[in-house]
OpenMM code with the backbone's topology and positions (N, CA, C; nanometers):
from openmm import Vec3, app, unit

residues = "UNK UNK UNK UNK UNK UNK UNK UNK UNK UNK UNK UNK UNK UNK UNK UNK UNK UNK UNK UNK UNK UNK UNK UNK UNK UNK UNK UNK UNK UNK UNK UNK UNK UNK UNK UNK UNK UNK UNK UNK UNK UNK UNK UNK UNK UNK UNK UNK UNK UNK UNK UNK UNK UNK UNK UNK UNK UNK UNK UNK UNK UNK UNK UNK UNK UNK UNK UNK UNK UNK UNK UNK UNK UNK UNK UNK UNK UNK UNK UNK UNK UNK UNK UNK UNK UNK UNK UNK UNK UNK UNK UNK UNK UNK UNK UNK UNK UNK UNK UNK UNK UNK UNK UNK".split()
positions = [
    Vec3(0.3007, -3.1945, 2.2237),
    Vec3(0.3676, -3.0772, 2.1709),
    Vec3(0.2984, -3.0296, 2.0434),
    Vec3(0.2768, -3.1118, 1.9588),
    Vec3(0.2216, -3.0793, 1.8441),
    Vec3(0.0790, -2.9966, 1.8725),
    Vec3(-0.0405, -3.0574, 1.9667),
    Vec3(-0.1135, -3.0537, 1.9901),
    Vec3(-0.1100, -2.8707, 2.0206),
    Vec3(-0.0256, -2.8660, 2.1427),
    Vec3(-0.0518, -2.7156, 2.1747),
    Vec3(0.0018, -2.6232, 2.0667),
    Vec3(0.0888, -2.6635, 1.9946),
    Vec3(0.1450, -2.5938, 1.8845),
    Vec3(0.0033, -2.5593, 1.8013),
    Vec3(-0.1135, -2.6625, 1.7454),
    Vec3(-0.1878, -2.6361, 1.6365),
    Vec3(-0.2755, -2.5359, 1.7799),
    Vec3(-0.2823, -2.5607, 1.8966),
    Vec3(-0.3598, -2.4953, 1.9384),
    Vec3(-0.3507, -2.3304, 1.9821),
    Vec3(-0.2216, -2.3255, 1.9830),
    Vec3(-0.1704, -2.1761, 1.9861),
    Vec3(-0.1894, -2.1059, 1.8463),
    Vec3(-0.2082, -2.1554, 1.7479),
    Vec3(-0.1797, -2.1078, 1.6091),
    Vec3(-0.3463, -2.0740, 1.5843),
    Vec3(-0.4213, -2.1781, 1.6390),
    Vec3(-0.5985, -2.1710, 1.5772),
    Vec3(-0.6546, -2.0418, 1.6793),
    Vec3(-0.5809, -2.0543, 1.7942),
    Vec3(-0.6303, -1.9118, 1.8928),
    Vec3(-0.5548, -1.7983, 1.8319),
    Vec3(-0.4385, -1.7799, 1.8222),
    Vec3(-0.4012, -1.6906, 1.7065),
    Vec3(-0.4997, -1.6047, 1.6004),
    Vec3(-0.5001, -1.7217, 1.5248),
    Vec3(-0.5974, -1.7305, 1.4090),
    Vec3(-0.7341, -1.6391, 1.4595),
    Vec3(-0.7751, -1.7067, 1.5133),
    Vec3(-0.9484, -1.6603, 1.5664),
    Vec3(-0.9269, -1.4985, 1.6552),
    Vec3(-0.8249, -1.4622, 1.6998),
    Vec3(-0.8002, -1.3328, 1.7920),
    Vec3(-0.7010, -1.2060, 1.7042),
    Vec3(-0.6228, -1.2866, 1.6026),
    Vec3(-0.5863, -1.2181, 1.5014),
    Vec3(-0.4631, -1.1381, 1.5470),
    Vec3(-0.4269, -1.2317, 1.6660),
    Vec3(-0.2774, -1.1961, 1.7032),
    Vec3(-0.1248, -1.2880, 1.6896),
    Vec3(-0.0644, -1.2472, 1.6088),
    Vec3(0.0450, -1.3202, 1.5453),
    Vec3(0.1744, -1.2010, 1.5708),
    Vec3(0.2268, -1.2321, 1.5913),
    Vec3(0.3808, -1.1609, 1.6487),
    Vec3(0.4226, -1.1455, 1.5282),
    Vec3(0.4465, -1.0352, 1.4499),
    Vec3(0.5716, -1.0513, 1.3231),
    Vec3(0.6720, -0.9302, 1.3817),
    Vec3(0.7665, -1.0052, 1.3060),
    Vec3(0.9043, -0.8605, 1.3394),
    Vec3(0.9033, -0.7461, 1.2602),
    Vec3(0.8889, -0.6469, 1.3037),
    Vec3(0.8658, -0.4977, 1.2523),
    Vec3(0.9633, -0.4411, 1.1334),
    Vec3(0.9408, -0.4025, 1.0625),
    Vec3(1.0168, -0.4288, 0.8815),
    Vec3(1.1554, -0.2834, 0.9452),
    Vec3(1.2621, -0.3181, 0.9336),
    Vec3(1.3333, -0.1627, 0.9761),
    Vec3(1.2964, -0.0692, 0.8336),
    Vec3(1.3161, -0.1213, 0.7106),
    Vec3(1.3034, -0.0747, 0.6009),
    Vec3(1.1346, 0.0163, 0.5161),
    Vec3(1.0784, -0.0094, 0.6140),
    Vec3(0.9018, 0.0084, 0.5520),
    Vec3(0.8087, -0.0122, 0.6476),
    Vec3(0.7216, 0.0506, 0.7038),
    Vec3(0.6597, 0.1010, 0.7986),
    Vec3(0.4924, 0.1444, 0.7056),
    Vec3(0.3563, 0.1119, 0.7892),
    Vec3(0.2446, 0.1490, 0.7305),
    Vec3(0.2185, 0.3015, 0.8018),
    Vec3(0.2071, 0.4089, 0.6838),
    Vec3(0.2109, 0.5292, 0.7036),
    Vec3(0.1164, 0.5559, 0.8099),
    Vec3(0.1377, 0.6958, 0.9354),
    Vec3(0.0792, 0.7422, 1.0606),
    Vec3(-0.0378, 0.7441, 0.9739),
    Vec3(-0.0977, 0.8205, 0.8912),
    Vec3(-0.2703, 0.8337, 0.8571),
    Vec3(-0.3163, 0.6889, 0.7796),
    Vec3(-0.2992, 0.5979, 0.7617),
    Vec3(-0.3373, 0.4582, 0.6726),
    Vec3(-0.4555, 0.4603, 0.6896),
    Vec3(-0.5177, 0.4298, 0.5716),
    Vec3(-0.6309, 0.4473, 0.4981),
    Vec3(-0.6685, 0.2941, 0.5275),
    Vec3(-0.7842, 0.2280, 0.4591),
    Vec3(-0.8491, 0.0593, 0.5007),
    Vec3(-0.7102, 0.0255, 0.3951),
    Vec3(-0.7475, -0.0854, 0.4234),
    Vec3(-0.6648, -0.2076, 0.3039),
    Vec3(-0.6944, -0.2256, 0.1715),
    Vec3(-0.8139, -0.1856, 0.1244),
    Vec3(-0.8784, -0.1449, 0.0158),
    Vec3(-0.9913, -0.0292, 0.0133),
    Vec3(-0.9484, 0.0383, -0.1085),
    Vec3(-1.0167, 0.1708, -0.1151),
    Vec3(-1.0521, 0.1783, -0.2825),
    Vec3(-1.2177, 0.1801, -0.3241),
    Vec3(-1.1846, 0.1891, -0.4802),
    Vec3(-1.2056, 0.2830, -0.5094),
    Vec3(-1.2526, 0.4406, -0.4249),
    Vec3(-1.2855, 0.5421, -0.4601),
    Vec3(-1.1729, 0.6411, -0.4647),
    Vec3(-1.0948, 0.6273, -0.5282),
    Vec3(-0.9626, 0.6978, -0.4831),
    Vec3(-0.9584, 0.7555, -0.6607),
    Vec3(-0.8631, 0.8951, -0.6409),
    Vec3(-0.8269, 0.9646, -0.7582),
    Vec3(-0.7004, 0.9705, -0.7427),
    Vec3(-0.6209, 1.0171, -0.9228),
    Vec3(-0.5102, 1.0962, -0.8865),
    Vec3(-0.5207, 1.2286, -0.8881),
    Vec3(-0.4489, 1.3076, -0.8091),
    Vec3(-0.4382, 1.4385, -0.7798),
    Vec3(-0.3484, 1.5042, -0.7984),
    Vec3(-0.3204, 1.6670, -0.8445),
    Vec3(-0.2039, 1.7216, -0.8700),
    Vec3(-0.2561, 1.8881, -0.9109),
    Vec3(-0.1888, 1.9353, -0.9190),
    Vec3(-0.2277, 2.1235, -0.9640),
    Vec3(-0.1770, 2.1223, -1.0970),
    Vec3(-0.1346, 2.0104, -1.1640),
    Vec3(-0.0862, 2.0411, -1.3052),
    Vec3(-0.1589, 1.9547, -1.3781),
    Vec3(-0.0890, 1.9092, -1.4880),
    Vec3(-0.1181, 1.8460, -1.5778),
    Vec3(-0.0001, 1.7041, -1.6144),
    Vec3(0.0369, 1.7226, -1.5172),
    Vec3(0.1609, 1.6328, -1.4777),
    Vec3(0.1767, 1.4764, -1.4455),
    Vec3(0.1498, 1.3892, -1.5409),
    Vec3(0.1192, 1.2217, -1.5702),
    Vec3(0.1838, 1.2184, -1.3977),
    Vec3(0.0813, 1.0879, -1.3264),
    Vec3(0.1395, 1.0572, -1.2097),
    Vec3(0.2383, 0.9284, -1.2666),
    Vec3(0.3523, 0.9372, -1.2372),
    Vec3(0.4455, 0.7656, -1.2181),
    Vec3(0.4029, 0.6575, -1.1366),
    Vec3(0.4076, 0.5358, -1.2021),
    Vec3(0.3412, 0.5024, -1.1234),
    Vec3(0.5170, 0.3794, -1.1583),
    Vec3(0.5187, 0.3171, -1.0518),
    Vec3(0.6830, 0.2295, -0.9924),
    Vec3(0.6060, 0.0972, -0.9600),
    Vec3(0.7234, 0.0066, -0.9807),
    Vec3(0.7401, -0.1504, -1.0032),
    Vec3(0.7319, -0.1492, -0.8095),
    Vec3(0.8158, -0.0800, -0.7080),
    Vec3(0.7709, -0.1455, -0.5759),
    Vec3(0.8126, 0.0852, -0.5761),
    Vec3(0.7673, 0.0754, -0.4085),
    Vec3(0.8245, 0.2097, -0.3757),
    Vec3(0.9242, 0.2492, -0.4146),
    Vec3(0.9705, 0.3766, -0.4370),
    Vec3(1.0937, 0.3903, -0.5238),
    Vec3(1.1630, 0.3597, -0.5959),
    Vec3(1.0837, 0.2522, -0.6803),
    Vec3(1.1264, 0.1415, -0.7724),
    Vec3(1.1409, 0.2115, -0.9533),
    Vec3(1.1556, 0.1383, -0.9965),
    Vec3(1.1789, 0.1808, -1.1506),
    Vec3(1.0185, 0.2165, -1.2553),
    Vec3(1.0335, 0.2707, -1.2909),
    Vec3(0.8862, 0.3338, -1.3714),
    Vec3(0.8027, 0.2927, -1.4146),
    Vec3(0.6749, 0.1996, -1.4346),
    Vec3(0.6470, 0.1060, -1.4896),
    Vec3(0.5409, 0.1847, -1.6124),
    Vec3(0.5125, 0.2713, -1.6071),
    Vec3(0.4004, 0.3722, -1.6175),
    Vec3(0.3259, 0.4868, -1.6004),
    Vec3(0.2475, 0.5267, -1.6459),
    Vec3(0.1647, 0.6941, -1.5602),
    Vec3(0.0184, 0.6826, -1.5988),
    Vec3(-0.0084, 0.7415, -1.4802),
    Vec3(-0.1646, 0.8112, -1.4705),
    Vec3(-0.2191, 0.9350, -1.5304),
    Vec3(-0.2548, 0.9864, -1.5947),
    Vec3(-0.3233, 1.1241, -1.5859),
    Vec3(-0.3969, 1.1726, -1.4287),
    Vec3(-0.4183, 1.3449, -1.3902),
    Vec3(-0.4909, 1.3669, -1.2686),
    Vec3(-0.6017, 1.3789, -1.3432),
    Vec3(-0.7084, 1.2765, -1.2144),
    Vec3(-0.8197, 1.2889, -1.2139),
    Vec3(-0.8221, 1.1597, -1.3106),
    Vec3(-0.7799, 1.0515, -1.2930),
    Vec3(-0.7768, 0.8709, -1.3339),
    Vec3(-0.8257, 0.8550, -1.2005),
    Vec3(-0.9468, 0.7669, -1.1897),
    Vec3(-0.9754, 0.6617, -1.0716),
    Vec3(-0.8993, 0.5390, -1.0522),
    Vec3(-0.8639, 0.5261, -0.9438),
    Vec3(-0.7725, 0.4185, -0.8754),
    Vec3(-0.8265, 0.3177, -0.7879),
    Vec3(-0.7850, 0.2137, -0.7569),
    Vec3(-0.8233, 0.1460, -0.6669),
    Vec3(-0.6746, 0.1092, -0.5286),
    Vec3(-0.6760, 0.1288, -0.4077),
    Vec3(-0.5680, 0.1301, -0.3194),
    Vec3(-0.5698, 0.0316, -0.2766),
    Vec3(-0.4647, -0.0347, -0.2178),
    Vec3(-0.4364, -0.1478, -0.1768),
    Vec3(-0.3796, -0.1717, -0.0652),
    Vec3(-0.2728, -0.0637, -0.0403),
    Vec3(-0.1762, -0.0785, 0.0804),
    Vec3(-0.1387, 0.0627, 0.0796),
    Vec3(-0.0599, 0.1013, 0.1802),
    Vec3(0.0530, 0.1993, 0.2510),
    Vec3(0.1590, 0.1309, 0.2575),
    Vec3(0.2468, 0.1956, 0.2432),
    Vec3(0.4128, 0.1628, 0.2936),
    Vec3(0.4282, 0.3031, 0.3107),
    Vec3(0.5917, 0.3621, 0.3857),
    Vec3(0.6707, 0.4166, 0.4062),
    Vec3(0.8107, 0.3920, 0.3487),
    Vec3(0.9186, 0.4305, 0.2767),
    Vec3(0.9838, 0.4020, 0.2359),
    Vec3(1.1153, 0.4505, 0.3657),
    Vec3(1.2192, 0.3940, 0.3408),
    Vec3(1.3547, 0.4417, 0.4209),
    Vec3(1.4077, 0.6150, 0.4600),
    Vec3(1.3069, 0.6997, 0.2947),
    Vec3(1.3490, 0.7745, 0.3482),
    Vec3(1.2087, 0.9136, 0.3577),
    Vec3(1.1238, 0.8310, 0.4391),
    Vec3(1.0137, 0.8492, 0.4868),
    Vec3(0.9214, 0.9213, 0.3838),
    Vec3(0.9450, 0.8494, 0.2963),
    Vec3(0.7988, 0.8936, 0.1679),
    Vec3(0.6964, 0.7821, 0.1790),
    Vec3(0.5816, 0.8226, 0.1764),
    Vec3(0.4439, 0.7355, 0.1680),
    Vec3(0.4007, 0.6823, 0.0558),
    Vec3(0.3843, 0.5769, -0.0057),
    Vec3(0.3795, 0.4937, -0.0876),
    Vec3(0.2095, 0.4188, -0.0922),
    Vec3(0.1912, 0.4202, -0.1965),
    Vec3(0.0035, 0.3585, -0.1878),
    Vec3(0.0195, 0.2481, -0.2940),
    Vec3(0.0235, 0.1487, -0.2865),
    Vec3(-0.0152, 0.0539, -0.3727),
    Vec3(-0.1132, 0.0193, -0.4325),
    Vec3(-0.1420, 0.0600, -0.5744),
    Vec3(-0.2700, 0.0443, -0.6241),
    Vec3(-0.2844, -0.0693, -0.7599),
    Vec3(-0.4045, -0.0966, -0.8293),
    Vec3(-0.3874, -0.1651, -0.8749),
    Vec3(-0.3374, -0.1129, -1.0382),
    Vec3(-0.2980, -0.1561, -1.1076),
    Vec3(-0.2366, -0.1372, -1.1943),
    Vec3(-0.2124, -0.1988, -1.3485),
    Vec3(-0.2908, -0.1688, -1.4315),
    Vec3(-0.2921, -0.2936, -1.6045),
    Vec3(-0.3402, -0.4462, -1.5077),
    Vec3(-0.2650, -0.5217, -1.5148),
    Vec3(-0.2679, -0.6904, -1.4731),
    Vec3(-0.1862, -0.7317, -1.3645),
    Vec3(-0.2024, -0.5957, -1.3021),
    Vec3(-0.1245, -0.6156, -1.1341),
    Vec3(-0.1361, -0.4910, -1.0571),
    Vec3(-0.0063, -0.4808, -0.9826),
    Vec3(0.0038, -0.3364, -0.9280),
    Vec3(0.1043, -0.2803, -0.9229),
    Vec3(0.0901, -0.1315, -0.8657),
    Vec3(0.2051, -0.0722, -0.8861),
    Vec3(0.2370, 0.0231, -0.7301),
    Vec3(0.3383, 0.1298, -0.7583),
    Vec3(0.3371, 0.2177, -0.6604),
    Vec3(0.3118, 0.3803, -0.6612),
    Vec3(0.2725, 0.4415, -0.6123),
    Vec3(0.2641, 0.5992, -0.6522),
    Vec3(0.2834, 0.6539, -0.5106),
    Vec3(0.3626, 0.7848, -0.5606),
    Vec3(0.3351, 0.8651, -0.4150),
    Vec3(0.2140, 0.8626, -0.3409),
    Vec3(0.2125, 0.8633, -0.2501),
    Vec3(0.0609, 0.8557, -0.1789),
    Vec3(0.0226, 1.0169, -0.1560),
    Vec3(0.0939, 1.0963, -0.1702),
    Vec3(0.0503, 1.2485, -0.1847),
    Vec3(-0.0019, 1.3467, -0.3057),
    Vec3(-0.0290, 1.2040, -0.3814),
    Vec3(-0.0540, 1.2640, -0.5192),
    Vec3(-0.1926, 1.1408, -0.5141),
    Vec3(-0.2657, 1.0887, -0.4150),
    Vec3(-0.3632, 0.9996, -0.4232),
    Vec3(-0.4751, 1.0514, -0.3521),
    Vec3(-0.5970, 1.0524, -0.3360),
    Vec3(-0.7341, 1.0952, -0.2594),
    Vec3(-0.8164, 1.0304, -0.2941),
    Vec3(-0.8268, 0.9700, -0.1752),
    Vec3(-0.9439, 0.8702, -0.1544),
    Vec3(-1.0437, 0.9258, -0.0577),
    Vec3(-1.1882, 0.8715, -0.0889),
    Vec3(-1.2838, 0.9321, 0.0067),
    Vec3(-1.3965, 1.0082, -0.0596),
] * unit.nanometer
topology = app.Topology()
chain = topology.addChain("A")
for resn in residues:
    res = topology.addResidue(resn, chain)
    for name in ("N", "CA", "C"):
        topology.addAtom(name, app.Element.getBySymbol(name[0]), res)
């Protein structure tokens, strides 16, 4: 038992198929970008500091100026279908609208 157990897990591993249960709460946005992106800006028609949040829709941790280079990390979707980019942030990361981000 053990045996096929490590052996289902190492074929897994090597084929990069693992079953997880689908988040109801957060979803990786229809256009998702790689998993890392360091060429990315912030963007906006104003002059308007981007927020940047502790998780998606989370509490404020900070702001960007447009036209700060970013580095991306992830996509999410939030519950009430806003796109979320996780970037990196001071000595971690943070969250920003992903419609206020351009990468490429």
């Amino acid at each position: 038992m053990k045996f096929s157990m490590i052996a289902a897990l190492a074929l897994a591993m090597i084929f990069g198929v693992i079953a997880m249960p689908n988040s109801t709460v957060a979803s990786p946005a229809a256009n998702a970008m790689p998993m890392f992106q360091d060429n990315c800006v912030v963007r906006g028609n104003n002059n308007i500091p981007l927020r940047v949040r502790s998780s998606p829709n989370g509490r404020i941790i900070g702001s960007l100026k447009v036209g700060t280079q970013i580095k991306a990390w992830d996509l999410t979707t939030d519950s009430n279908g806003v796109d979320w980019t996780k970037i990196s942030f001071k000595r971690g990361f943070g969250w920003v609208a992903t419609e206020f981000v351009s990468c490429g």
